[in-house]
N, C-alpha and C positions, 0 to 999 in steps of 0.2 A: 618758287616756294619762298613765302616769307615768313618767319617766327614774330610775335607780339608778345608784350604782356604786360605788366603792371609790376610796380614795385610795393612789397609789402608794407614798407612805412611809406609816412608820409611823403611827398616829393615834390620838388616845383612843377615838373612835367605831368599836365593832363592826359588823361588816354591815355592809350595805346602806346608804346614803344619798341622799333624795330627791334630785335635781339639778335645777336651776332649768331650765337649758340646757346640749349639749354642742356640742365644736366637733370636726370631724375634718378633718385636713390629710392629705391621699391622693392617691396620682395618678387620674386620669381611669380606668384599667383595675381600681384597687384598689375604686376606689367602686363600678364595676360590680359587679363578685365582691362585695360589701357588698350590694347593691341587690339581686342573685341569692340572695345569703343571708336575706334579706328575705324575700323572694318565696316562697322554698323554706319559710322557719317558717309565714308563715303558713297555705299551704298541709297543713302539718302538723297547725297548729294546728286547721284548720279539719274536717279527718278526724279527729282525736283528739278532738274535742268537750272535754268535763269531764276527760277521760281526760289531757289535753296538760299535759305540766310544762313542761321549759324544752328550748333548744337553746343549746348553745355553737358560735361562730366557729370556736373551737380546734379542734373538732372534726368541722367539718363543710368550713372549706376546707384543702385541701394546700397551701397558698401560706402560710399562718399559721408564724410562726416566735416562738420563747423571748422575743422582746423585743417580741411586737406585745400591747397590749393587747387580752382577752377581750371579746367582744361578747356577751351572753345573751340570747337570745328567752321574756323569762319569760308564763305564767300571770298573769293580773291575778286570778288567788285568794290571790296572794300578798302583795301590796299591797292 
């Protein structure tokens, strides 16, 4: 397992960058909807076989708004 992401400002580093560790401060119902968003890729991933790229938060919950940070479900072909 490897963790990625992005720095919210600006940065020298393009892409992707390894993260050691992350931290998420969320209420008790958000981490659910997080924990279901989980649930739901890998299930995806697991029927898409080789076929599976990524899934984004943005995209998959209706609760997601302009200021919440992206979650990605990537491919470990990509890493």
């Amino acid at each position: 397992m490897k963790i990625t992401g992005f720095k919210k400002e600006d940065t020298e580093l393009e892409g992707c960058m390894v993260l050691s560790d992350i931290g998420i401060a969320a209420s008790p119902d958000t981490l659910r909807d997080l924990a279901a968003f989980l649930l739901a890729a890998a299930d995806e991933m697991e029927k898409l076989g080789e076929d599976y790229d990524h899934l984004h938060l943005m995209d998959e919950w209706d609760k997601w708004k302009e200021d919440y940070p992206d979650i990605q479900i990537l491919s470990e072909k990509y890493l």
